[in-house]
TORKEDO-54479 format. One line per 8 residues: number of its first residue (from 1); their letters; for each residue x, y, z of C-alpha. Coordinates in nm, 2 decimals, padded with zeros to 4 digits. Layout:
NUM	A	X Y Z; ...
***
This chain:
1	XXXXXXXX	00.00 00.00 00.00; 00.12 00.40 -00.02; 00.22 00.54 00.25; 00.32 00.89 00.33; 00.69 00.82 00.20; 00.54 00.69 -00.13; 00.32 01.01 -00.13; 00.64 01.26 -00.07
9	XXXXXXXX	00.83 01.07 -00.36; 00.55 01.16 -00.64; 00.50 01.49 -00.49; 00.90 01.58 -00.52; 00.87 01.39 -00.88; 00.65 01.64 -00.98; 00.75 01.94 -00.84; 01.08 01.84 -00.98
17	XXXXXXXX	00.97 01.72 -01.37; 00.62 01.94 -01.44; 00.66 01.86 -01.75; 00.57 01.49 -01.70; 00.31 01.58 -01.37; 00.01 01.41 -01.59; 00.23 01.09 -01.70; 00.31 01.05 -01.30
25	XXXXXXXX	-00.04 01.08 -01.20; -00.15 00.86 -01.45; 00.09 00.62 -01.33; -00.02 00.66 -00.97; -00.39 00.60 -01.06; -00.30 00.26 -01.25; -00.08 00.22 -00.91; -00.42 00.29 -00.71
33	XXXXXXXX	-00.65 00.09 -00.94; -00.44 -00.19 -00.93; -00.40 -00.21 -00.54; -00.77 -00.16 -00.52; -00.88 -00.49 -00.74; -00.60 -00.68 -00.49; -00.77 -00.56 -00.20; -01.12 -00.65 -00.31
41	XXXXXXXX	-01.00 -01.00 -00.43; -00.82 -01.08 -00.11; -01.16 -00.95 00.06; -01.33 -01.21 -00.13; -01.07 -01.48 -00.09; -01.10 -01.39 00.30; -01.50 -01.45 00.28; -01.48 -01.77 00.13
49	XXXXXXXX	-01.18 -01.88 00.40; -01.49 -01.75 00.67; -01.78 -01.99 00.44; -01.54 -02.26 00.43; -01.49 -02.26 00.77; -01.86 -02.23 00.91; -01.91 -02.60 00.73; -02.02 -02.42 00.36
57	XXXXXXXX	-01.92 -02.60 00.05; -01.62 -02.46 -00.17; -01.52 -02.52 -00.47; -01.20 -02.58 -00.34; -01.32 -02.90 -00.18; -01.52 -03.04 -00.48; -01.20 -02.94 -00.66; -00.99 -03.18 -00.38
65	XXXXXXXX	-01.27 -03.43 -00.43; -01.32 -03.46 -00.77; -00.87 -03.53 -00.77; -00.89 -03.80 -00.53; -01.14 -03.97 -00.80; -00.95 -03.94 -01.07; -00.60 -04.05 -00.86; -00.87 -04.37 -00.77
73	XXXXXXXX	-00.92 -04.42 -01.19; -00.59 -04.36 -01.25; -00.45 -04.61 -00.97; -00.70 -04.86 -01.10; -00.59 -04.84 -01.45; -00.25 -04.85 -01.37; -00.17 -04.47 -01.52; 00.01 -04.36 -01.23
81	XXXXXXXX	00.32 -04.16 -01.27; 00.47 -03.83 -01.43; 00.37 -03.75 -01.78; 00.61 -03.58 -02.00; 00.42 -03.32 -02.20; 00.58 -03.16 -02.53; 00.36 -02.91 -02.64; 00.35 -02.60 -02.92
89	XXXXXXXX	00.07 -02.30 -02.93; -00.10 -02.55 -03.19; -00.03 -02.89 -03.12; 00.11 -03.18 -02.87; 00.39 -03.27 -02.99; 00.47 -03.54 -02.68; 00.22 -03.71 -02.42; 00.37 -04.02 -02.24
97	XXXXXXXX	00.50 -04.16 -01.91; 00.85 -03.99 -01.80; 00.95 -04.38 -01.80; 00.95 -04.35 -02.20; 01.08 -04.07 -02.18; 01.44 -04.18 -02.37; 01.20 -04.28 -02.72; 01.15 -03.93 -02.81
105	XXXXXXXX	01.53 -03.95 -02.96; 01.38 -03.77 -03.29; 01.46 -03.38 -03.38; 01.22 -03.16 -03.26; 01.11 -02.82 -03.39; 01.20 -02.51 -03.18; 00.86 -02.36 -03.12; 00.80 -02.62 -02.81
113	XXXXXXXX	00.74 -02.58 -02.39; 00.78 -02.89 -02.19; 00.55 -02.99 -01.91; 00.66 -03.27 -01.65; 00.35 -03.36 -01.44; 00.14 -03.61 -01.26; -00.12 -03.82 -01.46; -00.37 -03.71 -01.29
121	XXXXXXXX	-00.29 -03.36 -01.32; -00.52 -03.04 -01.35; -00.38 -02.81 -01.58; -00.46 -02.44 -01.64; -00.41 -02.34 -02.06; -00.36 -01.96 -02.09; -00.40 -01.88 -02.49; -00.14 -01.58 -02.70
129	XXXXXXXX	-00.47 -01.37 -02.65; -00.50 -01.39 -02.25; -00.80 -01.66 -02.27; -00.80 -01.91 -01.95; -00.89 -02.29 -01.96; -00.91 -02.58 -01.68; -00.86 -02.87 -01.84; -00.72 -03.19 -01.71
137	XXXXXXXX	-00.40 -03.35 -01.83; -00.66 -03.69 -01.96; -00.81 -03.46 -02.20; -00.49 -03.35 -02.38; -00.47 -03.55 -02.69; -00.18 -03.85 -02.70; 00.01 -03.82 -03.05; 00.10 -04.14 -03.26
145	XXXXXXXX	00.23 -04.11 -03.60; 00.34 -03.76 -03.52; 00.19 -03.47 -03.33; -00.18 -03.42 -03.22; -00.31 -03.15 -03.35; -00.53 -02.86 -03.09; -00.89 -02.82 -03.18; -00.97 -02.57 -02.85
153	XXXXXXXX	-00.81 -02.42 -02.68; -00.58 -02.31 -02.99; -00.26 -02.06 -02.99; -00.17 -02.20 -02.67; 00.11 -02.00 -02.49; 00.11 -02.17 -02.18; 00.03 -02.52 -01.97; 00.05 -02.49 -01.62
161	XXXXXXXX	00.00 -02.77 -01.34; -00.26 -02.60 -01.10; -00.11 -02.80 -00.82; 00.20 -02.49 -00.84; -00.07 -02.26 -00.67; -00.05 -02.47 -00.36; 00.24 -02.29 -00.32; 00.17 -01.96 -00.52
169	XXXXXXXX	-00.11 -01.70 -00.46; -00.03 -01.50 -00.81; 00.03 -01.56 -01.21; 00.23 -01.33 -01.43; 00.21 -01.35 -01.79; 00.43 -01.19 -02.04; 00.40 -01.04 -02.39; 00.61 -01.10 -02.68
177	XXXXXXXX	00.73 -00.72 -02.65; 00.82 -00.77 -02.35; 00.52 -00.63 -02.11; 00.44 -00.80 -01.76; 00.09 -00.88 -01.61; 00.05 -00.97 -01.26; -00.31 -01.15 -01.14; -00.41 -01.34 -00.86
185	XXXXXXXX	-00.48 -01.69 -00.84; -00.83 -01.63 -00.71; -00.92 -01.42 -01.00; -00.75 -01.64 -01.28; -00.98 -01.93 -01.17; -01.30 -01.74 -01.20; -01.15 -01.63 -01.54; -01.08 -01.97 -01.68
193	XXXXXXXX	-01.39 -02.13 -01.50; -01.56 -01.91 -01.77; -01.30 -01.96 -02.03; -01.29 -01.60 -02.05; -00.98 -01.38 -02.11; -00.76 -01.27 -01.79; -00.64 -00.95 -01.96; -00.94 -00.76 -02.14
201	XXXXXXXX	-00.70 -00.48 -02.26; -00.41 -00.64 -02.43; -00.17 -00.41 -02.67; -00.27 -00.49 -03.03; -00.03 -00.74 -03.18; 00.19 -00.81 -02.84; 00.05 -01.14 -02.77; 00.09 -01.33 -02.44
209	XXXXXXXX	00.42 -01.60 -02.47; 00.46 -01.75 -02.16; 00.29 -01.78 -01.81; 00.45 -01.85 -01.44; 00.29 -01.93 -01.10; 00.48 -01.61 -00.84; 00.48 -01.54 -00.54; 00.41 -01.13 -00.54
217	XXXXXXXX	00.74 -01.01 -00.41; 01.03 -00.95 -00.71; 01.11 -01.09 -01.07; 01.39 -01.09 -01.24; 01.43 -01.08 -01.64; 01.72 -01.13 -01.86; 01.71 -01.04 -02.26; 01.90 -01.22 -02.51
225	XXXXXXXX	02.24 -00.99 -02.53; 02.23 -01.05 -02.14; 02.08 -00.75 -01.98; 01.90 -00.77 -01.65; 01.63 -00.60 -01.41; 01.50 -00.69 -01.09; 01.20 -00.54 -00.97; 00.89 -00.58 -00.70
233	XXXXXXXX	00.61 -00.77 -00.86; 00.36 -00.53 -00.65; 00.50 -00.24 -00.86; 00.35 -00.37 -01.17; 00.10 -00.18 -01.30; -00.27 -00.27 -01.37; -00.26 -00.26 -01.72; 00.09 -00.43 -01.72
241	XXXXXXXX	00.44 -00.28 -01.70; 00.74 -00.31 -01.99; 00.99 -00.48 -01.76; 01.26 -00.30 -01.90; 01.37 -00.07 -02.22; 01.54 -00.26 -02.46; 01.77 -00.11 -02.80; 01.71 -00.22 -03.11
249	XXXXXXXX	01.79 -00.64 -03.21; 01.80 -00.75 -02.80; 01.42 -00.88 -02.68; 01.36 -01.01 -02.35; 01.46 -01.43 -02.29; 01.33 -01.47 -01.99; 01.17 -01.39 -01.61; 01.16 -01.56 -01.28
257	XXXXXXXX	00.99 -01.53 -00.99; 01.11 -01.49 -00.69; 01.04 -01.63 -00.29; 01.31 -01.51 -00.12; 01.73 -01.47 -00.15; 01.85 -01.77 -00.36; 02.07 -01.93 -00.64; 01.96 -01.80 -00.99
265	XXXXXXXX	02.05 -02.02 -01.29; 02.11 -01.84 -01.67; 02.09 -02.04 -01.95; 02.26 -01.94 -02.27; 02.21 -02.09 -02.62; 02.48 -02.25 -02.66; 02.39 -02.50 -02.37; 02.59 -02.29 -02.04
273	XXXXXXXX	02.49 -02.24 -01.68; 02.57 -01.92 -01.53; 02.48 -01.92 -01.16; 02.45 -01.60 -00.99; 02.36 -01.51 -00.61; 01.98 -01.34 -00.61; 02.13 -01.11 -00.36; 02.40 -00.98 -00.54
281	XXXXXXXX	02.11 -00.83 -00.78; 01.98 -00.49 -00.63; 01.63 -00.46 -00.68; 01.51 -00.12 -00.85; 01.19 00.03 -00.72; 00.99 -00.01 -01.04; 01.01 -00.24 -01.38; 01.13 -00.03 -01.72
289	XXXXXXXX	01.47 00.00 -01.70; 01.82 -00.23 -01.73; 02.02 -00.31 -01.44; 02.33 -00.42 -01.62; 02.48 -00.63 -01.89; 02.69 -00.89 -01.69; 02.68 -01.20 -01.97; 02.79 -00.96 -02.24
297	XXXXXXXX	02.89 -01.16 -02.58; 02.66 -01.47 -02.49; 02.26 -01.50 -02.63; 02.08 -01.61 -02.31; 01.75 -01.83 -02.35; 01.64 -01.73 -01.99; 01.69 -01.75 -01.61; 01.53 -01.97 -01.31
305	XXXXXXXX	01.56 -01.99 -00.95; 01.45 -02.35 -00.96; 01.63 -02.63 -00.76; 01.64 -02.85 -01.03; 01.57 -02.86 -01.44; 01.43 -03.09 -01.69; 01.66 -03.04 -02.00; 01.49 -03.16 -02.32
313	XXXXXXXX	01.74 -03.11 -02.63; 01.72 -03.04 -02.97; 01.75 -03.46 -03.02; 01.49 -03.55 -02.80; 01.70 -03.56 -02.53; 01.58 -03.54 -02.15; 01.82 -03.52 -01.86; 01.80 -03.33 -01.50
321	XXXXXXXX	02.05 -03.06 -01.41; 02.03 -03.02 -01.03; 02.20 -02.64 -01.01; 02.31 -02.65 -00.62; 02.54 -03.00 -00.81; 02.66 -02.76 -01.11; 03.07 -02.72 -01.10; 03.22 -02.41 -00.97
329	XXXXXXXX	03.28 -02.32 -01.35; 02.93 -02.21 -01.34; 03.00 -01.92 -01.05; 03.26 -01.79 -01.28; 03.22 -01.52 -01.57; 03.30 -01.77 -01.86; 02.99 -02.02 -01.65; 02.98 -02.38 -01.74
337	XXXXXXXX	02.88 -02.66 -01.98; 02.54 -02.81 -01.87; 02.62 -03.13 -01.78; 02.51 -03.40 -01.99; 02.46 -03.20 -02.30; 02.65 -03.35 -02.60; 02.87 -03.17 -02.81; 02.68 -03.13 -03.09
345	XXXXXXXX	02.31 -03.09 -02.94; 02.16 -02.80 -02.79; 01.87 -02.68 -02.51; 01.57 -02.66 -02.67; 01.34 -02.63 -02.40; 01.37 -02.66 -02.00; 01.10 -02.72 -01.68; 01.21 -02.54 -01.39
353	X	01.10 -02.73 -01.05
***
């Protein structure tokens, strides 16, 4: 919330810059309008906590229910398990056990996200247009002679597990020009119980590309020459923020959320780990500007603060890189070779968990 120090800063940001006073207040009303939708959806999240506990059903319990029956099917069909999921905005490209997960040694195309997951799984889709689905991971077709084609939901940008919202009470989403969203999770799944869209006001032509479970506190964003930001999620404005100003022929690679102080792990395209203390990257106050350029010379394909990552290769490779087990090499400037990447493959996609 402001405060009176947050209302001294604009008032001296005005005084100083009159030329900009309208811009600023206009940013402070998105600032406003945005802190007033949290509050009334955290007032509504609070009243349903209240029903819940005076004996009312929730949909949270049917939800819980209706899992436990299909863990029951699943355990007597003998579909336990992780699923591996290969998937592109327009089709699945991979749907089988993690077991048999070594028979995908074919070339893959480059447009792909990788999902690892339970079978019984409930998934949230989120389409390039904002739109929100709940489907579950059963009614994902299972390709054969190559890949399964998406009737609806099409122009997928993103499969998410909803079980990652045990953990996380927001979603950001992020645009192909590099604009960030932040929602929370009580809202998206009134959204995508209606199959409506979660942004109603998206920029003509800047599409949403990907989609991450947060935690509301900072994010940090790399682009493909290797700039960085780091920023509080809260600061994001209600009709999204550009993360951070990029020159011409660099675009953003990547963003991770953050839960606290930990190891972050870049990825570069030509399959290094850079590994770089979350501390040692000073927050700014607000999204739209470059921190620095510390992997100058390399073209990054993103950044996590994940534990552990699923590699899948160009080959149809799949492997596990646990980053607290990478080699000193990767603390350095020059980073190091993921392990288990051959010579002549490279990352082509990666699940952070």
């Amino acid at each position: 919330m402001l405060d009176k120090k947050d209302v001294q800063w604009w008032t001296l940001e005005a005084e100083k810059h009159p030329e900009a006073a309208i811009d600023l207040i206009r940013m402070l009303a998105d600032r406003l309008a945005f802190l007033d939708r949290q509050n009334e959806e955290l007032r509504g999240e609070l009243i349903a906590l209240r029903r819940k506990q005076r004996g009312d059903p929730s949909n949270d319990v049917e939800a819980l229910q209706q899992r436990i029956q299909a863990l029951e099917q699943a355990l007597r069909q003998g579909k336990t398990g992780q699923r591996l999921l290969v998937y592109a905005r327009d089709r699945i490209e991979v749907n089988q056990p993690v077991d048999n997960a070594d028979d995908i040694r074919r070339e893959l195309p480059g447009d792909v996200a990788l999902l690892l997951t339970e079978a019984t799984a409930k998934l949230l889709i989120i389409t390039d247009e904002s739109q929100a689905f709940n489907v579950s991971l059963t009614d994902l077709p299972v390709p054969s002679d190559g890949p399964a084609m998406l009737g609806n939901p099409r122009n997928v940008a993103a499969i998410i597990d909803q079980a990652a919202f045990e953990r996380c009470r927001f979603l950001v989403l992020l645009s192909r020009r590099g604009y960030v969203y932040s929602l929370l999770v009580g809202t998206v799944n009134q959204v995508a119980r209606r199959q409506e869209k979660l942004i109603r006001n998206l920029i003509p032509g800047d599409p949403v590309v990907t989609a991450a479970p947060s935690y509301n506190a900072d994010l940090v964003a790399v682009s493909q020459k290797g700039r960085w930001t780091r920023f509080p999620e809260k600061a994001i404005a209600g009709a999204g923020s550009l993360v951070m100003e990029l020159p011409k022929g660099d675009e953003l690679a990547g963003i991770a959320p953050l839960r606290g102080e930990t190891n972050l792990t870049f990825l570069s395209a030509d399959g290094k780990a850079f590994v770089r203390p979350s501390a040692d990257l000073t927050p700014r106050k607000a999204p739209g500007t470059s921190v620095g350029m510390p992997f100058k010379g390399q073209t990054m394909l993103g950044v996590t603060a994940a534990d552990e990552l699923i590699i899948l290769t160009r080959r149809g490779r799949l492997f596990t890189v646990r980053t607290a087990e990478l080699p000193y090499k990767a603390h350095t400037e020059s980073g190091a070779p993921l392990p288990g990447l051959a010579a002549n493959d490279s990352v082509l996609a990666w699940f952070a968990r």
